[in-house]
C-alpha positions as protocol buffer text, in pm:
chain_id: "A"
residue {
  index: 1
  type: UNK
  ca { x: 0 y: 0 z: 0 }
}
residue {
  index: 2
  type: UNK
  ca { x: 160 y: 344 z: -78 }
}
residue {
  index: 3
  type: UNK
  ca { x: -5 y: 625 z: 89 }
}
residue {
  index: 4
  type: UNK
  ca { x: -3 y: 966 z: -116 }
}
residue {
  index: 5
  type: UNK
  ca { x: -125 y: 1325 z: -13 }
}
residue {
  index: 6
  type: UNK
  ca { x: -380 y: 1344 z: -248 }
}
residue {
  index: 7
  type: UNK
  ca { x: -554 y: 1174 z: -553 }
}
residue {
  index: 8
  type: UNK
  ca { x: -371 y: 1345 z: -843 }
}
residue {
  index: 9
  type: UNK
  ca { x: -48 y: 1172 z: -678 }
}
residue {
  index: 10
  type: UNK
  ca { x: -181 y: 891 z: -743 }
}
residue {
  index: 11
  type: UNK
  ca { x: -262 y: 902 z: -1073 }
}
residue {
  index: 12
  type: UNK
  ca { x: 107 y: 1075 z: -1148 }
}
residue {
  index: 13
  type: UNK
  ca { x: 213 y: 768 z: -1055 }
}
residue {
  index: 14
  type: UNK
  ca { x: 48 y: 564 z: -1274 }
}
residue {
  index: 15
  type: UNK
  ca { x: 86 y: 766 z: -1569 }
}
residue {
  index: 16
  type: UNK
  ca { x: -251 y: 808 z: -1666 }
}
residue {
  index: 17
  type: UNK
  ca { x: -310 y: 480 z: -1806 }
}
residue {
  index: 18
  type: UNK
  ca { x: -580 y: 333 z: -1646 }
}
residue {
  index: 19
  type: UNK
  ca { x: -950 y: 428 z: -1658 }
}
residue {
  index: 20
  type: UNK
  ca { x: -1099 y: 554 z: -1370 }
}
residue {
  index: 21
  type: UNK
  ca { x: -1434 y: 399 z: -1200 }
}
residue {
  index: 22
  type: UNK
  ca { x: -1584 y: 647 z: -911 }
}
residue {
  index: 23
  type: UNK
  ca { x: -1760 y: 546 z: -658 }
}
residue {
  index: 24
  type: UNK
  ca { x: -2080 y: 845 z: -584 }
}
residue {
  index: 25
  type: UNK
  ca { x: -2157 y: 869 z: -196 }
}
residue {
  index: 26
  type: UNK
  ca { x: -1860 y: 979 z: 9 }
}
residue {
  index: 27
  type: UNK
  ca { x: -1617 y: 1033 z: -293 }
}
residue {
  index: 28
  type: UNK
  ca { x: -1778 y: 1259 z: -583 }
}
residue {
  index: 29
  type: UNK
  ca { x: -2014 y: 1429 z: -298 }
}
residue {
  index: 30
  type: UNK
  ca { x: -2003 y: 1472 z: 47 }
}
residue {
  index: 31
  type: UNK
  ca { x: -2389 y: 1256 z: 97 }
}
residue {
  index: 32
  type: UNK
  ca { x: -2298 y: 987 z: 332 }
}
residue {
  index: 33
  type: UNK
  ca { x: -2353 y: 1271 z: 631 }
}
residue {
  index: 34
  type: UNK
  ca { x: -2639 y: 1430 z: 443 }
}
residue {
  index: 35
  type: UNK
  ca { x: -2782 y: 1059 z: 401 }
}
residue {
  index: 36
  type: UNK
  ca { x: -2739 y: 973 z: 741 }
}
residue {
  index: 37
  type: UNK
  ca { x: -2852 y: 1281 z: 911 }
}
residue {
  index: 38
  type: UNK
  ca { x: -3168 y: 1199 z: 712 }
}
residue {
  index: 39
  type: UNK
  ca { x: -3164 y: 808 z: 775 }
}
residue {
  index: 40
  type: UNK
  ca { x: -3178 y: 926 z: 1153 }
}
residue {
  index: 41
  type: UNK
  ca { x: -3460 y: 1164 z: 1189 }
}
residue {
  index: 42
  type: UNK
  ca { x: -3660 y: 917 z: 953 }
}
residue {
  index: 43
  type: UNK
  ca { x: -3570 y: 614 z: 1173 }
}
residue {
  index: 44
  type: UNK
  ca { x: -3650 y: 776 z: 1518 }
}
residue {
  index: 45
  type: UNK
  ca { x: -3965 y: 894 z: 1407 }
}
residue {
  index: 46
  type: UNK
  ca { x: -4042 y: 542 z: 1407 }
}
residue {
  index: 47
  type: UNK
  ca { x: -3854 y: 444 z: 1738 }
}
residue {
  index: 48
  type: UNK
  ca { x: -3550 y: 340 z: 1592 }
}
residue {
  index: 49
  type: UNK
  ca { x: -3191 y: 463 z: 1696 }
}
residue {
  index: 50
  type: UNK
  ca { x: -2902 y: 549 z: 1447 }
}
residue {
  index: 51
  type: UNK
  ca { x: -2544 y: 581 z: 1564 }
}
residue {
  index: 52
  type: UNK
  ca { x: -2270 y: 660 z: 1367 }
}
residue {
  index: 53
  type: UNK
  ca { x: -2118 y: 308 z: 1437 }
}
residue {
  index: 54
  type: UNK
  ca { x: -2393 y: 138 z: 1282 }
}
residue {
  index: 55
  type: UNK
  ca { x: -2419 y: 351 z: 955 }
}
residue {
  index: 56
  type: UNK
  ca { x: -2019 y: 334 z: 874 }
}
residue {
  index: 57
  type: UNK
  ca { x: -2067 y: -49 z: 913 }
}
residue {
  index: 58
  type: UNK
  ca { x: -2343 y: -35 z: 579 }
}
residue {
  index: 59
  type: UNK
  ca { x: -2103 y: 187 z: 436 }
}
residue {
  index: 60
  type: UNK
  ca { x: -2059 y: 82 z: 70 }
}
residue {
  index: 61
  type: UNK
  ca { x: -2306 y: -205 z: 67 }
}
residue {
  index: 62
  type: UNK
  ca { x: -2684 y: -203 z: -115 }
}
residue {
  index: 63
  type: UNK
  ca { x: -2981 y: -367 z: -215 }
}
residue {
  index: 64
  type: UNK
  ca { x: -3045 y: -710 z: 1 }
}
residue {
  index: 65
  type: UNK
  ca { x: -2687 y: -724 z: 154 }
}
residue {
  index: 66
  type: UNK
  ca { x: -2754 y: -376 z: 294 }
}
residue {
  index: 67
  type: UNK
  ca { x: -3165 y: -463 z: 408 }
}
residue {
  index: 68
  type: UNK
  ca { x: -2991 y: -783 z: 579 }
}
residue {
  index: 69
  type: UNK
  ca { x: -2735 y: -592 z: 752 }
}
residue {
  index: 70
  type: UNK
  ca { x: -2993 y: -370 z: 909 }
}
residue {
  index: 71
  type: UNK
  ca { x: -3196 y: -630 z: 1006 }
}
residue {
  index: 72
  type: UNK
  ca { x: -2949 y: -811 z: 1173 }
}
residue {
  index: 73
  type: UNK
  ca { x: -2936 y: -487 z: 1376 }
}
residue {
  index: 74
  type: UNK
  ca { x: -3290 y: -355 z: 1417 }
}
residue {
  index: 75
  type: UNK
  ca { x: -3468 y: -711 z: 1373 }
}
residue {
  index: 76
  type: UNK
  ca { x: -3667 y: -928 z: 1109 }
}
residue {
  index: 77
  type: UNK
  ca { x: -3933 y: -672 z: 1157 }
}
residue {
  index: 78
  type: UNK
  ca { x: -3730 y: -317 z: 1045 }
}
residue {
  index: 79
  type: UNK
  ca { x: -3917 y: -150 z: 774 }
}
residue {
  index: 80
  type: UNK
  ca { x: -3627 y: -126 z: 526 }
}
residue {
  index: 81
  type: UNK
  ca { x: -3745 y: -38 z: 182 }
}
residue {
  index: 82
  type: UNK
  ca { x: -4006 y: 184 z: 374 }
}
residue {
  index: 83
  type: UNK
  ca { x: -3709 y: 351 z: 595 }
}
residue {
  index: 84
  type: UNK
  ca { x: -3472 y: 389 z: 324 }
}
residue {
  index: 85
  type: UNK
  ca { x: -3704 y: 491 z: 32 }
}
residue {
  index: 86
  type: UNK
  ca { x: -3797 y: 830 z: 317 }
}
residue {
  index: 87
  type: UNK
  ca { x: -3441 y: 918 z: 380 }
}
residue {
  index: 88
  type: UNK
  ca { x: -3364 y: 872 z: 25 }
}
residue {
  index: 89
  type: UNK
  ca { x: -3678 y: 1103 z: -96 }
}
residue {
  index: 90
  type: UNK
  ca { x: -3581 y: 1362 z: 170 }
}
residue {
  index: 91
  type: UNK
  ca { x: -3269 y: 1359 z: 29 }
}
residue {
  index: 92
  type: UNK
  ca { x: -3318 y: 1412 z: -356 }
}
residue {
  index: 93
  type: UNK
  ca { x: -3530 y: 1693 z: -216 }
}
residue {
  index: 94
  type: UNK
  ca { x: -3235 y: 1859 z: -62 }
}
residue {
  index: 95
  type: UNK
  ca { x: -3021 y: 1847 z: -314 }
}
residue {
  index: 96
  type: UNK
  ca { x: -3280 y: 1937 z: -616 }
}
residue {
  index: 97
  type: UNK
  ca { x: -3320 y: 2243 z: -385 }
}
residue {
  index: 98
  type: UNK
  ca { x: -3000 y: 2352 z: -205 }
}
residue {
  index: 99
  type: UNK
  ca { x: -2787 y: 2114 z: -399 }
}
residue {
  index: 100
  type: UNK
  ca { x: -2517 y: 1929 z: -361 }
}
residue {
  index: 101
  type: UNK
  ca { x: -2159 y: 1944 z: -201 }
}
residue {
  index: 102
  type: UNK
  ca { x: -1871 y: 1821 z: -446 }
}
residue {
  index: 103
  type: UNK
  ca { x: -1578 y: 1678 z: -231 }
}
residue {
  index: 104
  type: UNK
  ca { x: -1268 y: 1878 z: -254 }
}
residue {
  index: 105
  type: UNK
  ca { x: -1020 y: 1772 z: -527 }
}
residue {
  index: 106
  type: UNK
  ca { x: -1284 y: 1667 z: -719 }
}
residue {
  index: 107
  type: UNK
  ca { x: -1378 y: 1841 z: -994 }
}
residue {
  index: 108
  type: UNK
  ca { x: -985 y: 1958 z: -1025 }
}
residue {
  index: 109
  type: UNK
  ca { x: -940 y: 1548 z: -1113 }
}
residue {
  index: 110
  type: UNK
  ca { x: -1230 y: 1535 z: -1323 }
}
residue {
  index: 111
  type: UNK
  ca { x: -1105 y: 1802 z: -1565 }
}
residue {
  index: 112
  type: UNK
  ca { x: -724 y: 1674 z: -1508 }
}
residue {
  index: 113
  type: UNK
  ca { x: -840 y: 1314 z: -1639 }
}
residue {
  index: 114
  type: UNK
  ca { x: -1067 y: 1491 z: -1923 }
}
residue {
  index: 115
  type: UNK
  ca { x: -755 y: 1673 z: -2100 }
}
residue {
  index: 116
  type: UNK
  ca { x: -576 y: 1377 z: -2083 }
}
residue {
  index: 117
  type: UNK
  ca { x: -860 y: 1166 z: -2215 }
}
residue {
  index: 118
  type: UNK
  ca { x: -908 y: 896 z: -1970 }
}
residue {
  index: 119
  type: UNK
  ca { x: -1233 y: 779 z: -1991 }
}
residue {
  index: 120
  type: UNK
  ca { x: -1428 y: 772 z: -1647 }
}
residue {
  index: 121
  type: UNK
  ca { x: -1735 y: 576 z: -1495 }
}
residue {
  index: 122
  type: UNK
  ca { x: -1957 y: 611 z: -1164 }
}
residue {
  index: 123
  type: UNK
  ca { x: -1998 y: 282 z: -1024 }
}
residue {
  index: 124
  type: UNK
  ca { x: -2266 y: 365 z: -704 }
}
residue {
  index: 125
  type: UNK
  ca { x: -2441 y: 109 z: -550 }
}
residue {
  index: 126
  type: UNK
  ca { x: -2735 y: 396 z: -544 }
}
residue {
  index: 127
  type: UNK
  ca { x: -3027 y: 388 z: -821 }
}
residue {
  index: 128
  type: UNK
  ca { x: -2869 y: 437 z: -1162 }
}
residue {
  index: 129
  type: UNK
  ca { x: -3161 y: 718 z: -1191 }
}
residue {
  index: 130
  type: UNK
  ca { x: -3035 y: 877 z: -846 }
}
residue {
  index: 131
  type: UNK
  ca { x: -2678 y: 819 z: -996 }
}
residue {
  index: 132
  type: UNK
  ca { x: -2797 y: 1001 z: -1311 }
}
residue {
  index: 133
  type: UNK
  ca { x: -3009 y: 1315 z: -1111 }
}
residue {
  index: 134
  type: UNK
  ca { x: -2742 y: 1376 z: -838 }
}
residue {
  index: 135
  type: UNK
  ca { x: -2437 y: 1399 z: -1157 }
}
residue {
  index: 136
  type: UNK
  ca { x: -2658 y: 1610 z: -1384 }
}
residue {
  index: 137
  type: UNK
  ca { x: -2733 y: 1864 z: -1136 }
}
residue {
  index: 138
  type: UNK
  ca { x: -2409 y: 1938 z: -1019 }
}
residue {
  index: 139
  type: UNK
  ca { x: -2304 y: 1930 z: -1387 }
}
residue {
  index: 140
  type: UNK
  ca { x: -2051 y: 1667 z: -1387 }
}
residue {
  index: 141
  type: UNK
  ca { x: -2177 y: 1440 z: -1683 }
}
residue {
  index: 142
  type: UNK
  ca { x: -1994 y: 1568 z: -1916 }
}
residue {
  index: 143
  type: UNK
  ca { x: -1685 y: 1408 z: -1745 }
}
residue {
  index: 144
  type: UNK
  ca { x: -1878 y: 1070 z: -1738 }
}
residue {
  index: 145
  type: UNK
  ca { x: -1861 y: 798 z: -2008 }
}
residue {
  index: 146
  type: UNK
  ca { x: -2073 y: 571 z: -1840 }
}
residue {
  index: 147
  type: UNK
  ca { x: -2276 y: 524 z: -1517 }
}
residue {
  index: 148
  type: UNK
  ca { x: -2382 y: 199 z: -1316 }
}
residue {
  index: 149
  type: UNK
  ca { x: -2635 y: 183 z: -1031 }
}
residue {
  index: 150
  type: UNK
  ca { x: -2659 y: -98 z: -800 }
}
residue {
  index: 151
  type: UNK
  ca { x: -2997 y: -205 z: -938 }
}
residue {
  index: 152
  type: UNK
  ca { x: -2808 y: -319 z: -1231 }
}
residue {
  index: 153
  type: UNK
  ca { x: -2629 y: -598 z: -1081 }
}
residue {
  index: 154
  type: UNK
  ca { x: -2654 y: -949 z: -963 }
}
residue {
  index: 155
  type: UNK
  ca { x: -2465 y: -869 z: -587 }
}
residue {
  index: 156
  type: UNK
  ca { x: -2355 y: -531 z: -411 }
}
residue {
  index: 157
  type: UNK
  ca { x: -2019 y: -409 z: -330 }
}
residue {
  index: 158
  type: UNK
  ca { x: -1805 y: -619 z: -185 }
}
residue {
  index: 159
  type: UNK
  ca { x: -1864 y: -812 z: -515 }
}
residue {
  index: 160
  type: UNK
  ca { x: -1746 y: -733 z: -828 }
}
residue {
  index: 161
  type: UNK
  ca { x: -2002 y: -683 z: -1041 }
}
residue {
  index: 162
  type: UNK
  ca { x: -2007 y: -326 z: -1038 }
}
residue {
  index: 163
  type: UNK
  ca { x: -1695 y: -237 z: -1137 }
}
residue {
  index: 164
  type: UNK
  ca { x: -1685 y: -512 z: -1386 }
}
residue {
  index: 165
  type: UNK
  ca { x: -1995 y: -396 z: -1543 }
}
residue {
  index: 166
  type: UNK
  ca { x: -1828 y: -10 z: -1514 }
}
residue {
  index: 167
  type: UNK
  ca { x: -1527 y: -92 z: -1719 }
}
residue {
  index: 168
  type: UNK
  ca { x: -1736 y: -293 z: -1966 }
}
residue {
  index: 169
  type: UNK
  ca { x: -1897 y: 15 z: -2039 }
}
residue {
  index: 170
  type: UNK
  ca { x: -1627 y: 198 z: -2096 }
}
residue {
  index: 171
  type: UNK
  ca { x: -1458 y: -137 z: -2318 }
}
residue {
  index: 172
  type: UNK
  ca { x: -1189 y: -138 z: -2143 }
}
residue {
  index: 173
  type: UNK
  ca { x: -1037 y: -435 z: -1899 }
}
residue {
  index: 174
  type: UNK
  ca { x: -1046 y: -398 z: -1537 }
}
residue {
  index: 175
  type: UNK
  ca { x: -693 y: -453 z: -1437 }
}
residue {
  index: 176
  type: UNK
  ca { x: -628 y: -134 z: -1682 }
}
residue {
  index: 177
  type: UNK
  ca { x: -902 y: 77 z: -1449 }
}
residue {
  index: 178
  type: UNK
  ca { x: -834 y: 226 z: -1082 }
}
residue {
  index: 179
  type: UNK
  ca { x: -1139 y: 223 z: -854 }
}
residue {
  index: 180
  type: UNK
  ca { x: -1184 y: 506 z: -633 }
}
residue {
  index: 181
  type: UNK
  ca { x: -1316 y: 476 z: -336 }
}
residue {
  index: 182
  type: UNK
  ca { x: -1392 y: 596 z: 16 }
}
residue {
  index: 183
  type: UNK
  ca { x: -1550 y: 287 z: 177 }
}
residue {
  index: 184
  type: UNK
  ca { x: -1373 y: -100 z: 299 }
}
residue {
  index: 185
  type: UNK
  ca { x: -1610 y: -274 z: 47 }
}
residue {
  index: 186
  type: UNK
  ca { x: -1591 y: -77 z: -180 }
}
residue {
  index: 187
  type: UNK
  ca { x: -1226 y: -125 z: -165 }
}
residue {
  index: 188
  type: UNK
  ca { x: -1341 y: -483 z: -123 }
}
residue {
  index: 189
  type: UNK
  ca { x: -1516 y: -482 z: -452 }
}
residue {
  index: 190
  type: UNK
  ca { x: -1249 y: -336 z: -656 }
}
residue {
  index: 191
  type: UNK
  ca { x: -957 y: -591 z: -578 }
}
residue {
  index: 192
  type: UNK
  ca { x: -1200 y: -829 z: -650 }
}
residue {
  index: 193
  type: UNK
  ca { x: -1268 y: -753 z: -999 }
}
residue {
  index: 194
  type: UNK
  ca { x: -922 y: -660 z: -1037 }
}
residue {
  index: 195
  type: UNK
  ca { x: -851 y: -293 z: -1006 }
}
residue {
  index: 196
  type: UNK
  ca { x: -614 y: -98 z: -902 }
}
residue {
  index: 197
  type: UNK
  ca { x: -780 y: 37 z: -566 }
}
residue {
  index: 198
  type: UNK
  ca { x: -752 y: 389 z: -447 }
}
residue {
  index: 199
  type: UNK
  ca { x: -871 y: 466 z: -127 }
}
residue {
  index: 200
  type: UNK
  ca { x: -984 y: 821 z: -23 }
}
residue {
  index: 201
  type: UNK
  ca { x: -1165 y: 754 z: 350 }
}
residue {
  index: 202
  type: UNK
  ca { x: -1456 y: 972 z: 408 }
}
residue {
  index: 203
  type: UNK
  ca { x: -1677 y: 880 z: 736 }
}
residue {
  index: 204
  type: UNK
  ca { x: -1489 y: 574 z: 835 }
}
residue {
  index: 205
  type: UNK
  ca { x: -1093 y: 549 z: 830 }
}
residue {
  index: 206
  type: UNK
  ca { x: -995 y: 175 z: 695 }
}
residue {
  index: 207
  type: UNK
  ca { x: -919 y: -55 z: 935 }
}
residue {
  index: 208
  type: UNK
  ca { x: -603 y: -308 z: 898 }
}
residue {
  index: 209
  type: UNK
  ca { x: -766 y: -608 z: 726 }
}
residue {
  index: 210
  type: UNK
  ca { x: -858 y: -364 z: 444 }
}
residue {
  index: 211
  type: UNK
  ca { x: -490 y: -275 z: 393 }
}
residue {
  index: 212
  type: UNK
  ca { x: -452 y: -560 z: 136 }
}
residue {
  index: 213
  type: UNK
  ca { x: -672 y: -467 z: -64 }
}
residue {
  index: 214
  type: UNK
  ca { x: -554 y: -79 z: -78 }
}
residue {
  index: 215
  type: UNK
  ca { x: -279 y: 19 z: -350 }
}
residue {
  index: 216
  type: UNK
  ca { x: -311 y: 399 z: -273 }
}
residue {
  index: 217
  type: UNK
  ca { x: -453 y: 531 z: 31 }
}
residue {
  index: 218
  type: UNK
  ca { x: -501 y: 899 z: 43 }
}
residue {
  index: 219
  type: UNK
  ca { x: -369 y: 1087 z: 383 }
}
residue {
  index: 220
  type: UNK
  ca { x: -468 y: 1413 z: 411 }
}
């Protein structure tokens, strides 16, 4: 693992050559606090806690994987597509109205990788219509060859799929594309398929068993 000061380091180092598959929440825009914040008020209106502990463990994971997890934590009885579906709606509200904040470095990498043509996917386990909304309004699609929401594959992050379906899109292999990511499985996920794995933490630092699976790890 070779930890660098910031993301363009990392792609100085390797030249340029590899495509580049973004992960959404926590790495183009700062929305895993926005999401939880929401998540919480939604879940204690119906008598259920949040803590900060429990929401960095979902981090990265979707569909049933993510529904199980929080079952195994709330019960067989949580309301999870009801629960989610809320926060999620709040959400979109917020940022069709106030917006949405891009992480810093960001868009400077976006239009780095642009001049130098390397083509670039979003691989989210969100919606691929959520994907779509939340990278048209900030304006960012034009840096964007291709985008992939969970709901388009067999198995969540820490699988593969994702990320192989990404650089499919893009027709390119996935040991010539670098995952970026802030999230353990999503680190998880791109090893798997691969990847080169970049690692910029966001809510949760990674812990020691992810170090494996890390080939750059951003530390700011």
């Amino acid at each position: 693992m070779r930890r660098v000061a910031s993301i363009r380091e990392a792609l100085e180092e390797l030249s340029y050559q590899r495509a580049c598959l973004f992960d959404m929440d926590g790495l183009i825009f700062d929305t895993e606090r926005s999401f939880m914040e929401q998540l919480a008020l939604v879940m204690g209106e119906r008598g259920y806690h949040l803590t900060r502990e429990i929401y960095c463990d979902t981090l990265g994971l979707s569909g049933e994987e993510l529904r199980d997890r929080m079952r195994g934590y709330y019960g067989s009885e949580y309301p999870f597509q009801e629960i989610s579906r809320e926060a999620r709606e709040r959400l979109n509200r917020v940022a069709a109205t106030v917006g949405l904040a891009v992480k810093p470095e960001i868009l400077n990498i976006l239009a780095y990788l642009q001049e130098r043509n390397v083509p670039c996917a979003v691989a989210s386990g969100s919606r691929s219509d959520i994907v779509r909304k939340y990278i048209e309004i900030c304006h960012l699609d034009r840096y964007f060859q291709a985008m992939v929401g969970g709901e388009q594959v067999g198995a969540s992050k820490p699988a593969p799929d994702i990320f192989l379906l990404a650089a499919e899109k893009l027709q390119t292999k996935p040991e010539r594309c670098l995952v970026l990511e802030d999230s353990e499985n999503g680190i998880r996920a791109g090893k798997a398929a691969g990847c080169a794995t970049l690692c910029v933490p966001d809510m949760k630092w990674p812990g020691e068993e992810a170090f494996p699976e890390i080939d750059y790890l951003v530390v700011r």
